[in-house]
N, C-alpha and C positions, 0 to 999 in steps of 0.2 A: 295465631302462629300455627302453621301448619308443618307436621310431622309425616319425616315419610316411615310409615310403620314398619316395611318391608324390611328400611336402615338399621331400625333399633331394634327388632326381633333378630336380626342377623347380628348387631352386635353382643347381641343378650345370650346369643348360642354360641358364639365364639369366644366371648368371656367365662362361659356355664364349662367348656371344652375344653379350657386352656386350665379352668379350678381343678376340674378331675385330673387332668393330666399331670399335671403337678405334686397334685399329694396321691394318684398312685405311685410317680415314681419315688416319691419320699419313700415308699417303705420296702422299695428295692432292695436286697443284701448289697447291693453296690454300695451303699450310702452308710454302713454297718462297717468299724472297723474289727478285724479279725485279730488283732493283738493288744494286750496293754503291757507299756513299758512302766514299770514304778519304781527303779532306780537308775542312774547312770551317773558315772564318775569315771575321774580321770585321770590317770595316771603317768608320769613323764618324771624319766632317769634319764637326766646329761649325762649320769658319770657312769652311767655303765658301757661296754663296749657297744654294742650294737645301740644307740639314740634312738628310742623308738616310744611312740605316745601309744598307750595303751589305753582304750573304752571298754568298759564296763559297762552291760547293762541289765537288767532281771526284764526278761522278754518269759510273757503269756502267752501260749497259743489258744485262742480262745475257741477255734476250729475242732469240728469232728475229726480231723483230718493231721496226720502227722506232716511235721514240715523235715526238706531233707536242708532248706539253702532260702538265706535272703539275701537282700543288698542293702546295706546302713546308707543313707546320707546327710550330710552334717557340715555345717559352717562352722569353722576353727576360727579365732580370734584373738587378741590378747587387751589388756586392760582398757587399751585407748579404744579397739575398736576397729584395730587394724587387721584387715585378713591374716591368716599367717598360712594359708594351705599355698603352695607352690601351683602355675600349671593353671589352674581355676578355681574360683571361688569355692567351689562344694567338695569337700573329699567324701569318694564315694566308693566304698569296700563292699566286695563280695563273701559272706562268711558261711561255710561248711557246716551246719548244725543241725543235728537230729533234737527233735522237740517232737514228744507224745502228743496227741490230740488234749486237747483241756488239759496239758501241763506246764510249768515254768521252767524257766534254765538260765541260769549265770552266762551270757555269752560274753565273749572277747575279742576286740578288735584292733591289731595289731596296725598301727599305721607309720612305714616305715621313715626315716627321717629325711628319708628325699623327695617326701610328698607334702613337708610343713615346714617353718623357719626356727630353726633348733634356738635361733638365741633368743627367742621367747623364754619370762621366767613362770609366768603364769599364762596359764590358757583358760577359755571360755570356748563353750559352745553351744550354737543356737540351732534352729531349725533341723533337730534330730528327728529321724524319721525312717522308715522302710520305703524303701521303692519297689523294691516288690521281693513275695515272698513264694518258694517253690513248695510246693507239696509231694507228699511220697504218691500220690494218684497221679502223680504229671499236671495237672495243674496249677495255675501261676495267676495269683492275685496281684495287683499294681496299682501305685499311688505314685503316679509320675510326677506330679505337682506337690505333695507335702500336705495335702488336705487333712493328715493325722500327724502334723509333726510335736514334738516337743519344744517350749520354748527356751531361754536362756540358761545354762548351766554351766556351773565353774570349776575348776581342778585346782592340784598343783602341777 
């Protein structure tokens, strides 16, 4: 059986090419998430005036870097599994928060009742996550896809 050497040398360096390539970009900061969430909870009053689902969540800035502004997104649901966000499936809030480099902070995420289906009595939510996160230096980290999100979590 005859081998063409030329074949298998050129596959040998374009598999040798594609190894490197790969585990340098593995230790990219791209691939490094910049925040840990360790709690989230949920909160929701029908009987108060204004019907509004309130999130909770203890966000880390794990960054040098202080943050001014992120954006939450997050799949709302209720026991069977039925969306309950209005408009499209992700509600997705913009929120206002100053956070020190390497410090945590209680954030709040108000989500008002014409963005979800009030006569839910119980809510769930899944796929919690930053889409991206602003920094006081003007720059902007982004996880447009959920590649750091949170899984399933329940309220009243």
């Amino acid at each position: 059986m005859d081998f063409d050497k030329t074949y298998v040398r050129a596959q040998c360096v374009r598999f040798f090419l594609c190894a490197i390539f790969l585990c340098g970009c593995a230790s990219f900061s791209f691939f490094d998430c910049p925040y840990e969430i360790t709690s989230l909870d949920i909160i929701h009053t029908p009987e108060a005036e204004d019907d509004v689902l309130v999130v909770h969540f203890l966000f880390e800035n794990l960054m040098n870097r202080p943050v001014e502004a992120c954006t939450v997104s997050f799949i709302l649901y209720d026991d069977e599994g039925n969306t309950l966000a209005l408009g499209s499936e992700a509600i997705v809030e913009s929120v206002r928060e100053s956070v020190g480099s390497n410090e945590a902070c209680l954030i709040r995420v108000v989500v008002p009742s014409s963005r979800f289906d009030t006569t839910a009595t119980h809510f769930r939510i899944d796929y919690f996550y930053l889409r991206d996160i602003h920094y006081a230096d003007g720059s902007i980290w982004r996880d447009p896809y959920g590649r750091f999100c949170l899984g399933d979590e329940s309220g009243d």
